[in-house]
N, C-alpha and C positions, 0 to 999 in steps of 0.2 A: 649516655649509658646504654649496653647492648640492653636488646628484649631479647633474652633465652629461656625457650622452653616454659613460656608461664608465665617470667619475674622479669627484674628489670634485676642488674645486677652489674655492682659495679667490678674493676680490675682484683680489687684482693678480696672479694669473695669468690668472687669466682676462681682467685688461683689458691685459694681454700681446699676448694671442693674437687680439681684436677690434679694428678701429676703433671701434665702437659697442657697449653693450649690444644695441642692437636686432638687430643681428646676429641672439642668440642667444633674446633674449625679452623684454618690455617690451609696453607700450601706447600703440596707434594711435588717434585718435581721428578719424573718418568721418562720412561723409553718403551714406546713400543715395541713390540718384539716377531709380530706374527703377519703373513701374507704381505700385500701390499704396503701394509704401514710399519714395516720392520723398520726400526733405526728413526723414525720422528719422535721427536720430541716432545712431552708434554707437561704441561704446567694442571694440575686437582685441587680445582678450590671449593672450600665448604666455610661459609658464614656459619653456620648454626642458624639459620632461619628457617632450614630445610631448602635452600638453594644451594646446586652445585654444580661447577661447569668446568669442562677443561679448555684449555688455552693450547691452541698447537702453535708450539713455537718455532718447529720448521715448517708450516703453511700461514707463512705473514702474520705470525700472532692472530689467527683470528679462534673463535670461538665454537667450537665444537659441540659435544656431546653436553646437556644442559639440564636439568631436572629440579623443580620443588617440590619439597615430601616425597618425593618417589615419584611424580609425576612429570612424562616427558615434554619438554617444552618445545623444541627444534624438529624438524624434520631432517631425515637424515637416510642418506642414495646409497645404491649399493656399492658407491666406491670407497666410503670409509675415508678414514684420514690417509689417503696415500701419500708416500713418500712423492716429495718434490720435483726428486728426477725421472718420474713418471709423467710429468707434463709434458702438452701437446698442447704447444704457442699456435697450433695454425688450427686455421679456420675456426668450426664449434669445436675443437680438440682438449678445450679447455673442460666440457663436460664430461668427460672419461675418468676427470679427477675432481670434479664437484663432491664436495662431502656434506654439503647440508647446512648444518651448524645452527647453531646461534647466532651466529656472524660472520658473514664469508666478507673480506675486503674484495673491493673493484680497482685496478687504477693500476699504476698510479700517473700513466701518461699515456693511455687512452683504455678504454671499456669500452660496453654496447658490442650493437652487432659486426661482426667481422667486417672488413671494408678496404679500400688502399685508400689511403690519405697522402697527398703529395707524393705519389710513386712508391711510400710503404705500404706493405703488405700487414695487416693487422688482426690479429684475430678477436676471440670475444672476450671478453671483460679482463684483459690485462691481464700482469705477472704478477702480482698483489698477492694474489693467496698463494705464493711458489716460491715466493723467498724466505728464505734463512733469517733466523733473528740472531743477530751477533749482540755481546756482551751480557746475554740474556740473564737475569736477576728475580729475585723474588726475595721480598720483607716483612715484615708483622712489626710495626711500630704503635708502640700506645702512647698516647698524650693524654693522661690525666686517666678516665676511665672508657674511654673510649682506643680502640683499637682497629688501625688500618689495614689490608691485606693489600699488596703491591706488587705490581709484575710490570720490568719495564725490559724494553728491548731497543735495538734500530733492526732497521728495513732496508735497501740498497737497491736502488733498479738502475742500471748501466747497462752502459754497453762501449766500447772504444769509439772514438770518432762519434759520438753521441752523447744521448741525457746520461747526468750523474745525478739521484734523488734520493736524497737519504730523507727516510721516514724514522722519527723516536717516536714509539709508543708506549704507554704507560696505561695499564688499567687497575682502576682501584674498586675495592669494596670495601667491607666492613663488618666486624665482627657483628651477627645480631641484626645483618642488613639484609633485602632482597633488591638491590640496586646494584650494577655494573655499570662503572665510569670509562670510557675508551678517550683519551687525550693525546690526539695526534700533533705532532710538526712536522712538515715538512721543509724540506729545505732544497733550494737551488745550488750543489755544488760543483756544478759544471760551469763550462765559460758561455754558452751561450742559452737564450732561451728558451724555454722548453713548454709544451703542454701538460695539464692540469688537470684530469679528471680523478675524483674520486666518489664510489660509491658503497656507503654499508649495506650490504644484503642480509636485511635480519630475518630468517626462515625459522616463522613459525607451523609447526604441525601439530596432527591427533596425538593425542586427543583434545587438544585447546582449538584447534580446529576442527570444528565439526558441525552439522547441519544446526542453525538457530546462534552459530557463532558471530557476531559482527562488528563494522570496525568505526570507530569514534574519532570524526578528528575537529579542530578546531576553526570553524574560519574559513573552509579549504575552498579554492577555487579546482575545481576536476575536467580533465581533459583525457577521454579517450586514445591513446599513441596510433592506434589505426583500425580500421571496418570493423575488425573482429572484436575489438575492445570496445567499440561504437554500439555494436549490436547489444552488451551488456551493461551498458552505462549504468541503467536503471536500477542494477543491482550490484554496483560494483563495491558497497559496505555489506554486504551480507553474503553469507557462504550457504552449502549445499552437502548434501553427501557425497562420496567419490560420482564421478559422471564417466561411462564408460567412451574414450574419443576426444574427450574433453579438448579445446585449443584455448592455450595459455589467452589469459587479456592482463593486457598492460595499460594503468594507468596514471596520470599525471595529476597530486594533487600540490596545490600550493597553499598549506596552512599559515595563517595570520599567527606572529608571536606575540607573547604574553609581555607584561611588564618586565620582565626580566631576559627578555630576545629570545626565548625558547618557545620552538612551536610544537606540539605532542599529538602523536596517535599511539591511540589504544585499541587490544582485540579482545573483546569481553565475551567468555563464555560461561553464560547462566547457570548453566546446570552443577557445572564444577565451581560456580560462585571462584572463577580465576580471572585474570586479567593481565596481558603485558604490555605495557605501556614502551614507548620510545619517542625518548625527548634530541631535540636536537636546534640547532641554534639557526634558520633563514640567513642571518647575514652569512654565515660561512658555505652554508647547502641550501642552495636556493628553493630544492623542489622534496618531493616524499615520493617515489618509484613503489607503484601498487604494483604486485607481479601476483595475479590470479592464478593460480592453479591447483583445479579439480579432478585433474584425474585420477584414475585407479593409478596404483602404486607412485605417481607423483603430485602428491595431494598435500601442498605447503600454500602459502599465502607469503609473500617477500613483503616487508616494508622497509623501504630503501633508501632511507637520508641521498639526497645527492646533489652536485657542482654542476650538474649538465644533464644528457637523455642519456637515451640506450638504444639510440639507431647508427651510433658508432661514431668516431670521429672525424669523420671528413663530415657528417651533416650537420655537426656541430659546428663546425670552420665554416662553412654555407651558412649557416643561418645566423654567422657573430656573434655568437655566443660560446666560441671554445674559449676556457680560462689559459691563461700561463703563466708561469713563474721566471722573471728575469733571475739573471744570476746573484747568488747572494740570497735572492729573497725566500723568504720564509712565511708558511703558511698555515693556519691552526686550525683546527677540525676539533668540536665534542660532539659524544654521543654517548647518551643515558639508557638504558635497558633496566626494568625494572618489573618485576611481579608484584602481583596485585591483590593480595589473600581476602575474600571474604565482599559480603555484596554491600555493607556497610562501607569501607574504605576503599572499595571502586566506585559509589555515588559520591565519594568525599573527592579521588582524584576528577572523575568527571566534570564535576561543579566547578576543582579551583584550575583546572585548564582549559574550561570551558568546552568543552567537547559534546560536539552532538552527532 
């Protein structure tokens, strides 16, 4: 039964007390209209918990602009949600069109840093956030007093005489909820085999990041990605105020899962008694991608569910560790996103994922 606003409340009191669900929470489906982001598409979801995020359904369904109670959750660059034919596949040309988000997708058949792999030329983190969502959908189904919010889509990365990868993605919440569900497949529909990466770039920012803000995880074994990440180790769970010069540190933690295959980190900040937690399954993402960064005006923290690094795909094929998908096969990704209200029910999620 939701909790709204106070009560717990089941389906026909609640559709008592409204003319509409929408009233209270539901999803709008949009079109941009202005500068860069004229003509994207976007999916406005509001739980009634005081959570609300948009879904850009022409930047690979990922997760945009975010907020509980009014408060901003995500960082978010001056490029906005650009339209998609604004990408620049080469080199770092990918950040010209980084929009921050909630959720930016990696992949879906190489990410990391630019590089040539077997004579391709690659840039950084894949066409993931560039593609179009075809058959794109949204639903509000209730079963009994409980009520689902739904957004499903596919994904497509091709190219002729190359990979064919179709991704369906489905995200769910819930009336009454501060939890987002992300349930990927991917699929091998090409004739030969193809590579495999994928990573969620979950970009939290101020004010949930902020100086005394830090980060909880389970179990983690942590490894420095290079000198500069080496030099911060010591502090690599705790954040700072903006640093003016600041150089990004990346790092590699490998959280133990729970009884249930899920391993979680959390970013808990005291003062706003908030917290965002992000669960995600080891067997399917091996590793948590920490992506520091303090500086002035680029002042986000990534935590980055992921199948591999982010020194690109040829050092991933070096070191036997690149994944891929024979034809045919099919592959499933979850990921959990959830806010955390109040210093009571962030010692309660602490305790039962064990996090320290």
């Amino acid at each position: 039964m939701p909790s709204l606003f106070g009560r717990d409340i089941g389906r026909n009191d609640l559709l008592k007390r409204v003319g509409d669900l929408s009233q209270v929470a539901g999803i709008r489906m949009m079109t941009l209209a202005d500068g860069a982001e004229r003509g994207v598409r976007i999916a406005d979801v509001r739980t009634g918990s005081g959570l609300r995020f948009q879904v850009t359904l022409d930047r690979g369904m990922d997760l945009s602009v975010a907020e509980y109670r009014g408060i901003p959750l995500a960082y978010r660059s001056p490029a906005g949600d650009a339209h998609p034919a604004r990408f620049e596949p080469e080199g770092r040309g990918w950040l010209r069109t980084f929009a921050g988000g909630l959720m930016t997708g990696c992949g879906m058949t190489y990410l990391g840093s630019p590089c040539t792999d077997e004579g391709e030329s690659l840039g950084l983190h894949g066409r993931l956030s560039h593609l179009q969502a075809a058959a794109a959908a949204a639903s509000e189904r209730w079963e009994g007093d409980e009520c689902t919010l739904r957004l499903s889509g596919s994904l497509r990365e091709c190219v002729m005489f190359g990979e064919n990868i179709l991704l369906s993605r489905v995200i769910e919440t819930a009336v009454g909820s501060s939890r987002i569900t992300l349930r990927d497949a991917v699929r091998n529909e090409g004739n030969a085999r193809s590579p495999l990466m994928m990573l969620y770039h979950v970009n939290a920012g101020w004010p949930l990041i902020d100086a005394g803000t830090r980060l909880l995880l389970g179990g983690a074994k942590t490894t420095p990605r290079d000198p500069i990440a080496a030099a911060g180790l010591e502090f690599a769970r705790s954040f700072t105020a903006p640093v003016a010069g600041f150089e990004e540190q990346v790092f590699y933690h490998e959280p133990a899962a729970d009884s249930e295959g899920y391993a979680a980190a959390l970013l808990e900040n005291g003062r706003l008694g908030l917290a965002l937690m992000v669960r995600f399954r080891p067997g399917q993402l091996r590793r948590l991608v920490e992506w520091k960064m303090m500086a002035e005006g680029s002042y986000v923290v990534g935590l980055e569910p992921a199948n591999c690094g982010v020194e690109g795909r040829d050092a991933e094929r070096r070191a036997g560790t690149l994944e891929f998908l024979e034809p045919g096969e099919e592959r499933h990704f979850e990921v959990q996103i959830e806010v955390i209200d109040g210093a009571e029910k962030i010692a309660s999620a602490i305790a039962r994922n064990r996090l320290a």
